[in-house]
N, C-alpha and C positions, 0 to 999 in steps of 0.2 A: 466144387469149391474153388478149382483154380479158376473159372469162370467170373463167380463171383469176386474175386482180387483183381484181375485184370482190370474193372471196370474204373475203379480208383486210380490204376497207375495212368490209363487214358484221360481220366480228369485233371491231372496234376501235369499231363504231357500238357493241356490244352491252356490251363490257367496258367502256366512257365511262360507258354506261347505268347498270352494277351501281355503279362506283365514285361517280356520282353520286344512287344509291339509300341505297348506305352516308355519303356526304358527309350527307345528307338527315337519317339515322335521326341520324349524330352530332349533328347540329346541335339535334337534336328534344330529344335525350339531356342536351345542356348547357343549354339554355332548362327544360327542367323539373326539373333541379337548381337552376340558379341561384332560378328561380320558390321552388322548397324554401328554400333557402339564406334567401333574403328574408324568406320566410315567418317563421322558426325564430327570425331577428333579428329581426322583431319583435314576439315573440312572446317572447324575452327581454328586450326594450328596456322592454314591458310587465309582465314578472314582476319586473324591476327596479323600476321606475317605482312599483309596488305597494308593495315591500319598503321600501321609503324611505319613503315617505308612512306607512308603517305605524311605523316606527324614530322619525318625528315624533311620530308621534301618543303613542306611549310615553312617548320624555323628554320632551314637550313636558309630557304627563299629570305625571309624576312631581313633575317642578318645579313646576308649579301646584297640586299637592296637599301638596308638602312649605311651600310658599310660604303657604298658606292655613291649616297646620296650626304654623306660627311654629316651623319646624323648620327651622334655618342650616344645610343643607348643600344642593348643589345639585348636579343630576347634568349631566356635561359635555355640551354643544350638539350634539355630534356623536356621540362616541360612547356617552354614557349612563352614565361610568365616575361613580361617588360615591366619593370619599374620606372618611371617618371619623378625625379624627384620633386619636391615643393619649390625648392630655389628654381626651376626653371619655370613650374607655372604659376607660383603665389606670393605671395608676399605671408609674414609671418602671422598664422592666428588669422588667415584671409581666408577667405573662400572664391573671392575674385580674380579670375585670370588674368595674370600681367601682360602687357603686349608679347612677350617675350612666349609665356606660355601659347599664345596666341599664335603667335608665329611655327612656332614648334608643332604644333598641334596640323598646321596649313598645310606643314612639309612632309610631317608623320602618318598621318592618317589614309592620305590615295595611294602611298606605297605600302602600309596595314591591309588596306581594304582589297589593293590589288593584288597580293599575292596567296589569301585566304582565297578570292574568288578566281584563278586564275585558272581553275578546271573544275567540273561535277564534284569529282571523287577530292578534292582539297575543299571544296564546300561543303560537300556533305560529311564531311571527316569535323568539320566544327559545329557543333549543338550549338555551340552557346560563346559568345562576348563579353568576360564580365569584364566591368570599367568598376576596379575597386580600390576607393579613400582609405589612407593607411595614416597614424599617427603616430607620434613617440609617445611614451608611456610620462612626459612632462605634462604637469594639470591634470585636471579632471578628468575622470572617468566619462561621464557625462556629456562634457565640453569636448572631448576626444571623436566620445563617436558620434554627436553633432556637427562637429566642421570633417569629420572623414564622408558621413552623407553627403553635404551640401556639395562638396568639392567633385566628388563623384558626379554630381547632378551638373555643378556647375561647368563639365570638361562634356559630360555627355549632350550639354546643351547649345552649347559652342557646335561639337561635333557634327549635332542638327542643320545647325545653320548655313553652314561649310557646303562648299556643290562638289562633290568629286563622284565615281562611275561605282554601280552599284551600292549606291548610297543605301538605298532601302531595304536591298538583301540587308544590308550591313546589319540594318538597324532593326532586322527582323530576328537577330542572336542576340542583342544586347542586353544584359541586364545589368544594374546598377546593385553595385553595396557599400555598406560602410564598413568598415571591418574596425576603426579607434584603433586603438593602443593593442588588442589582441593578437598580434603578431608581433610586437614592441621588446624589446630588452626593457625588461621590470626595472633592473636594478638601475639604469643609465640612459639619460636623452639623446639618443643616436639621433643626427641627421638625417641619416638613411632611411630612419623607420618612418621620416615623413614623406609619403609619394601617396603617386596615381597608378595602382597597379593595372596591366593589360593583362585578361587572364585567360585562356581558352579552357572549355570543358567540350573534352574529343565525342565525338559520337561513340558509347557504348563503351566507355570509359570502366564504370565501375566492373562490368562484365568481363571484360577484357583481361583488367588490371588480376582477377580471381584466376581467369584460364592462368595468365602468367606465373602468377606463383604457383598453380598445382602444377605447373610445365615443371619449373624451376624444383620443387619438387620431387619430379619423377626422375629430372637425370640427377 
């Protein structure tokens, strides 16, 4: 009989064994994921970290060269956005560049183009150019975002014509929009909301922008 009992207690010693071989491999299994995991972040924490300091060095560039060159527009701190307003390149309800905006445009753009292209990693850090027509919320809905197209077109086609270094990179990010009155004060015809915005869309922007708020986040 005591024979007979033994043989169970040896089954139960061997199946503790397998269960605690597989307990084993899981635990092996989530320590070299998480090890991954940690890796990955920061290894993103770093391609960020990069992506920033490079977005500095752009607008930082841009402004110091617009600043240097006695050109009154400034590109925004953060995101790099230049405003152009309508009194320098149009005449009212125009879509036709003034001499003036013409001028502007001569002195603005090879210092634009050259400090976007002044290294790999500041080129590749910008996807995209947009050159976007902005209205006041005076008139038409309709009428608004008609002459925000055309003015768009009509600055990006000038810019064409224009000979300055890396022209073609340039014009290989460009894209063109209308934006009318949608960023307008509703209630009141601001001045302001009529320009030619300059807009950059970073490489891996939307991505980026997600890491950062779950950084933000975690601490």
């Amino acid at each position: 009989m005591r024979g007979l009992g033994a043989a169970p207690k040896t089954a139960d010693v061997e199946e503790s064994g397998v269960w605690l071989s597989v307990g084993d491999l899981m635990s092996v299994l989530l320590m070299i994921f998480a090890l991954l995991l940690i890796s990955a972040l920061v290894q993103i924490s770093e391609v960020y970290e990069e992506s920033q300091n490079t977005r500095v060095v752009i607008i930082k560039g841009i402004n110091d060269a617009l600043n240097a060159a006695g050109i009154e527009v400034k590109a925004d701190s953060d995101t790099g956005d230049i405003s152009i307003t309508d009194s320098i390149l149009f005449d009212l309800d125009d879509y036709r560049l003034k001499p003036s905006g013409k001028e502007f445009l001569n002195k603005f753009i090879p210092i634009y183009s050259d400090v976007v292209f002044q290294s790999k990693a500041t080129a590749d850090e910008v996807s995209r150019i947009v050159i976007e027509g902005h209205s006041s919320s005076e008139g038409s809905f309709n009428r608004n975002m008609e002459l925000s197209v055309l003015r768009a077109n009509s600055v990006t086609a000038f810019i064409n014509s224009m000979s300055f270094e890396n022209k073609y990179r340039f014009f290989d990010k460009v894209v063109i929009s209308g934006r009318g009155p949608i960023e307008a004060d509703p209630n009141v015809a601001q001045a302001s909301d009529r320009k030619v915005k300059f807009r950059f869309q970073f490489k891996d922007d939307e991505f980026l922008g997600h890491f950062s708020e779950v950084e933000k986040v975690e601490k």
